[in-house]
C-alpha positions in Angstrom: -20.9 -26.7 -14.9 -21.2 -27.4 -11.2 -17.4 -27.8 -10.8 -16.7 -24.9 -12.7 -18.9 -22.1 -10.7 -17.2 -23.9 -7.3 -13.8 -22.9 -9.0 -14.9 -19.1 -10.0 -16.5 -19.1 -6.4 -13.0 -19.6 -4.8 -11.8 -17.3 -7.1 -13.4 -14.7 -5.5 -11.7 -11.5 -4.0 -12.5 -12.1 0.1 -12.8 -8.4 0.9 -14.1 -6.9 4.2 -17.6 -6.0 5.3 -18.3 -2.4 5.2 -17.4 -1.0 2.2 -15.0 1.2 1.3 -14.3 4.5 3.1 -12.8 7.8 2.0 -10.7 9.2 4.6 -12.2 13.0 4.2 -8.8 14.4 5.8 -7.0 11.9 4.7 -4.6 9.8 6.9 -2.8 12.0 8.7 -5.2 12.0 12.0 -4.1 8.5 11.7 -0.8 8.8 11.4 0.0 11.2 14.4 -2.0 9.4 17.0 0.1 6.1 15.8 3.5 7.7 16.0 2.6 9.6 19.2 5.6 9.5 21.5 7.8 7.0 19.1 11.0 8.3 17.9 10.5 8.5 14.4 13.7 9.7 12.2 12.3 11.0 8.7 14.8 11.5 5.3 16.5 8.1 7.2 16.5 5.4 3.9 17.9 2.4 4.9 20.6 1.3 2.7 21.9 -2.3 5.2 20.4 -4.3 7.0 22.9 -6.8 9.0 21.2 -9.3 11.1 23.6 -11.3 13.6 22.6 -13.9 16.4 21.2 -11.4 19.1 21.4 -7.8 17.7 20.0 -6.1 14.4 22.3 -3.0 12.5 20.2 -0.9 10.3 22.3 1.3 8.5 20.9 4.3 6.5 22.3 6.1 3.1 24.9 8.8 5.0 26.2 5.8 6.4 24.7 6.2 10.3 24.2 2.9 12.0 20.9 2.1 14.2 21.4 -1.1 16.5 18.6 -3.2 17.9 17.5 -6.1 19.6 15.5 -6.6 16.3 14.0 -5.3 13.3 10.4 -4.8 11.7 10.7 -4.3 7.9 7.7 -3.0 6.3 9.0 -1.5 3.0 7.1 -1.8 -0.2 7.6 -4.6 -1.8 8.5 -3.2 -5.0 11.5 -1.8 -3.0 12.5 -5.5 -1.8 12.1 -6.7 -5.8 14.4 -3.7 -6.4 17.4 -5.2 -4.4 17.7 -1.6 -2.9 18.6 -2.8 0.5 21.6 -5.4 0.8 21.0 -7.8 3.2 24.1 -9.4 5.7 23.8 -12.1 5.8 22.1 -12.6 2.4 18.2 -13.3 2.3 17.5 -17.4 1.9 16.8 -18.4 -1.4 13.3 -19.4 -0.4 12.8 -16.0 0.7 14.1 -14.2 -2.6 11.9 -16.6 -4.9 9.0 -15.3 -1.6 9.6 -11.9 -3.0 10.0 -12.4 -7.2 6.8 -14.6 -6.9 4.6 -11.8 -6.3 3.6 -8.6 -8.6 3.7 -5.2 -7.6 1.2 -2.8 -9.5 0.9 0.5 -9.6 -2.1 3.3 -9.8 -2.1 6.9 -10.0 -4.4 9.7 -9.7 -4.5 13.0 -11.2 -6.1 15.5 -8.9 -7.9 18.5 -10.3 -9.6 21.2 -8.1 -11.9 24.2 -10.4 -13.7 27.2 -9.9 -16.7 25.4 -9.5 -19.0 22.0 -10.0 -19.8 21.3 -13.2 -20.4 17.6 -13.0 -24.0 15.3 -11.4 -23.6 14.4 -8.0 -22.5 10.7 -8.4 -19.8 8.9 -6.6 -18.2 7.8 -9.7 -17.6 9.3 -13.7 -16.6 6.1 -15.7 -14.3 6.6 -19.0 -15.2 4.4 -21.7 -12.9 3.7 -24.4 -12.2 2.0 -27.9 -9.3 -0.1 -25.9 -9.2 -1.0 -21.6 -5.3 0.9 -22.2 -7.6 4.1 -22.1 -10.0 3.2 -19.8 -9.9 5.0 -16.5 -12.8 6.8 -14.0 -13.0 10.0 -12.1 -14.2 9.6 -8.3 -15.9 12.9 -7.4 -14.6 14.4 -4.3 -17.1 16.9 -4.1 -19.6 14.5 -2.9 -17.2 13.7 0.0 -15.4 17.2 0.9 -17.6 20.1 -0.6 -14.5 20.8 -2.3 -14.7 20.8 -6.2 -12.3 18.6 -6.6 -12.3 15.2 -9.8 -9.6 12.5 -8.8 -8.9 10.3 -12.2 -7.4 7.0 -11.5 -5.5 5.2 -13.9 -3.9 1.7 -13.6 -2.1 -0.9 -15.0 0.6 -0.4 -18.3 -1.5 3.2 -18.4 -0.6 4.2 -15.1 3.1 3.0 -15.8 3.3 5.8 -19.1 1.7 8.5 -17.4 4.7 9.1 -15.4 6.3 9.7 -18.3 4.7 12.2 -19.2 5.4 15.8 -17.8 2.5 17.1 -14.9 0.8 19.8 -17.4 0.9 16.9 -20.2 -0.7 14.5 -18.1 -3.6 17.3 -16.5 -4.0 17.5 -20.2 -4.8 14.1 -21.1 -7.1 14.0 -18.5 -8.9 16.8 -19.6 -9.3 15.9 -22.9 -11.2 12.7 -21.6 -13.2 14.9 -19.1 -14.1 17.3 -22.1 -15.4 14.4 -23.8 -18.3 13.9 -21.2 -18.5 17.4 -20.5 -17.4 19.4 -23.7 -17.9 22.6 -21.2 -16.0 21.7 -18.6 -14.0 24.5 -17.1 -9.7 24.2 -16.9 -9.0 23.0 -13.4 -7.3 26.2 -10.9 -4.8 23.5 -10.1 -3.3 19.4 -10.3 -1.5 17.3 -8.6 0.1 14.0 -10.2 1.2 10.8 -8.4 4.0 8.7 -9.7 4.5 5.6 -7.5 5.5 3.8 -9.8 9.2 5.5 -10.1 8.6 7.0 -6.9 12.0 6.2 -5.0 10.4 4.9 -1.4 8.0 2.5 -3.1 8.4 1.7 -6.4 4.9 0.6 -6.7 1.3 0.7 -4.9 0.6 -2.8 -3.7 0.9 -6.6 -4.1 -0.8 -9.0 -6.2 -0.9 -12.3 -7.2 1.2 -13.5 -10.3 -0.2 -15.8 -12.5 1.2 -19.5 -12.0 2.9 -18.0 -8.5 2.8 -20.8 -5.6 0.2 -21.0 -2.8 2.5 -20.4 -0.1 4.2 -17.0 -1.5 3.0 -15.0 0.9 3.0 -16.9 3.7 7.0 -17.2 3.3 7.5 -13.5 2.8 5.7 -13.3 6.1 8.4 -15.6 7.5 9.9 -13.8 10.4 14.0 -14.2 9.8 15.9 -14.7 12.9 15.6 -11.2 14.2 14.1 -9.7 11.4 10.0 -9.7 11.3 8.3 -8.5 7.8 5.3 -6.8 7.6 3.4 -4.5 5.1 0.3 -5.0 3.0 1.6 -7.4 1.0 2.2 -10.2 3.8 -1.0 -9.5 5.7 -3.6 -12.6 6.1 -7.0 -13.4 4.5 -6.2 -12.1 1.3 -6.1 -8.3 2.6 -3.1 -7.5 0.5 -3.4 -4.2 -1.1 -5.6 -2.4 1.3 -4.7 0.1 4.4 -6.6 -2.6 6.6 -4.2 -5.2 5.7 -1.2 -3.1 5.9 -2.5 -2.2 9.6 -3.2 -5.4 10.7 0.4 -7.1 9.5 1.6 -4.7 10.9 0.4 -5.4 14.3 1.2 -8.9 13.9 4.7 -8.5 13.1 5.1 -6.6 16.3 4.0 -8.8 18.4 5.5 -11.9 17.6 8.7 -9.7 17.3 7.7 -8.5 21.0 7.3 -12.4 21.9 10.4 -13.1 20.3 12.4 -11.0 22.6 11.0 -12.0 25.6 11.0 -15.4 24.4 14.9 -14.9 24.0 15.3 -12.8 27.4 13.4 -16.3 29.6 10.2 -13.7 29.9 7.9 -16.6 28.8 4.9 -15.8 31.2 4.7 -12.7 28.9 4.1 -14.0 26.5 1.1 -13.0 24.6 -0.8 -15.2 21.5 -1.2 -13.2 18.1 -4.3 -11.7 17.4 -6.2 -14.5 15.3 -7.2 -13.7 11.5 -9.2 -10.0 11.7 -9.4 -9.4 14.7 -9.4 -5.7 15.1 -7.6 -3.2 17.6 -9.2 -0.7 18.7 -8.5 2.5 17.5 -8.6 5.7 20.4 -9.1 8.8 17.4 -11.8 10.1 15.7 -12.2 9.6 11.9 -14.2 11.6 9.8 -15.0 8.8 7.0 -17.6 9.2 4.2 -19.2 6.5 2.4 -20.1 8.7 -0.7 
C-alpha cells in the first residue's frame, strides 16, 4: 500500500503556486509590451529552415529568405508532428522520435455573450453526462468581466468533432446542454468557436505525455541544434508544459543560451551569462488586470 501511494504521489501534476488567473483583457497588454521595438513580420509562415555551420536561412511560403546568425523555433508542436516545415539538413533521428514521443491535445471553447445573466454567480457550470464524450463545463465570465458572457470548454475526441461541425451547429449543441440546466435560458446575441485543432498555425493546444513515451522526451526536444534553439510550452522545465508560464519561461531560456551561443562563437566569453535556474521568474514591467474568480 505504502509503495503504491509513493508511486500516485510522483504521479502528481507539479503545478505552480497561485492559482490560476484569467487574463480579464486577455493577452494582448502582454503581447505589445513584449514585441515593443522588435521587428515582427506577421502573415510570414515559415516553410525552410536550412541551418549551416555559422548562419541560419529561414525561408517563408512566397519563397523570401531571412538569414541569421541563429534561430529560435517556437512553433507548436503539433506543427513539428505535421512535418510542415522541411528541415536542411534533416532533423536527427533522436530528435524526430523527441517530437512523435509526445501528444498534442486539443480544447476548444464556444463563446456565447446574451442579453442578460441568467445563470448563479459561480466560477464554474459543470455538464454532467450519461458518457465523459459529453462531458464538458461552462466558466462564467460574468464573474470576471461584468460582461454576460458563458465560455463552454470541450476537450479531448469531443473537442476534435466539434470542428466538424459548422459555428451555428456547434452554438447549438451547446445550448441544448445549457437548456438542460437552465430550460429558460435565453439564445445568446452572438458566438464565437475555436478550432485549434485544424487551425493551420498550430494544429493543436499543447503537449502531453504519451503513455509508455521515454523520460528524457522532452529534455531532447529542448536540445538546442547547432544554431537552432527550440522553445515553446512543450519543452519548458518542471513539468510546466501546457501553460502560458511555461511557454514564457522556455522561451526565455532558449534565448539566452542562444544569446550565449553567439558570443560563445564570436570569443565574447566574459559575457557570458548562466541560465536562469528552474522558475525563476523575470520580472514583468506592465500592468495586468488578472482576476482570480
Amino acid at each position: 500500500m505504502l509503495t503504491l501511494l509513493r508511486v500516485l504521489l510522483d504521479m502528481q501534476e507539479q503545478v505552480l503556486s497561485g492559482g490560476h488567473g484569467l487574463m480579464v483583457r486577455g493577452y494582448d497588454p502582454i503581447i505589445k509590451a513584449l514585441a515593443k521595438d522588435i521587428d515582427i513580420r506577421l502573415n510570414h509562415r515559415v516553410a525552410k529552415i536550412s541551418n549551416g555551420p555559422n548562419k541560419v536561412m529561414v525561408t517563408v511560403e512566397d519563397g523570401t529568405g531571412f538569414i541569421a546568425d541563429a534561430a529560435i523555433i517556437t512553433v507548436p508542436l503539433g506543427i513539428l508532428k505535421a512535418n510542415l516545415i522541411h528541415f536542411e539538413p534533416k532533423l536527427p533521428q533522436w530528435k524526430v522520435d523527441a517530437i512523435s514521443d509526445l501528444g498534442f491535445g486539443s480544447e476548444n471553447k464556444i463563446a456565447m455573450q446574451f442579453d442578460g445573466v441568467f445563470w448563479p454567480d459561480v466560477e464554474l457550470l459543470g455538464v454532467v453526462a450519461p458518457t465523459s464524450y459529453a462531458c464538458g463545463y461552462f466558466l462564467n465570465l460574468h464573474k470576471a468581466t461584468g460582461h454576460p458572457v458563458l465560455v463552454y470548454m470541450a476537450a479531448g475526441r469531443f473537442a476534435c468533432d466539434l470542428e466538424k461541425l459548422s459555428d451555428e451547429s456547434a452554438a447549438n449543441f451547446v445550448m441544448l446542454q445549457l437548456k438542460k440546466m437552465f430550460p429558460n435560458a435565453t439564445e445568446p446575441v452572438q458566438y464565437l468557436v475555436t478550432r485549434w485543432g485544424t487551425d493551420p498555425n498550430s494544429l493543436g493546444c499543447y503537449s502531453y505525455d504519451l503513455v509508455g513515451k521515454p523520460g528524457d522526451s522532452y529534455e531532447r526536444l529542448r536540445a538546442p541544434l547547432g544554431n537552432l534553439f527550440f522553445g515553446g510550452e512543450a519543452v519548458s522545465m518542471e513539468d510546466h508544459q501546457g501553460s502560458v508560464h511555461g511557454a514564457y519561461s522556455a522561451g526565455i531560456m532558449a534565448a539566452e543560451n542562444c544569446q550565449g551561443h553567439i558570443l560563445e562563437r564570436l570569443g565574447y566569453v566574459d559575457k557570458l551569462q548562466l541560465v536562469p535556474s528552474r522558475g525563476e521568474i523575470h520580472d514583468a514591467a506592465f500592468p495586468l488586470q488578472i482576476s482570480r474568480m
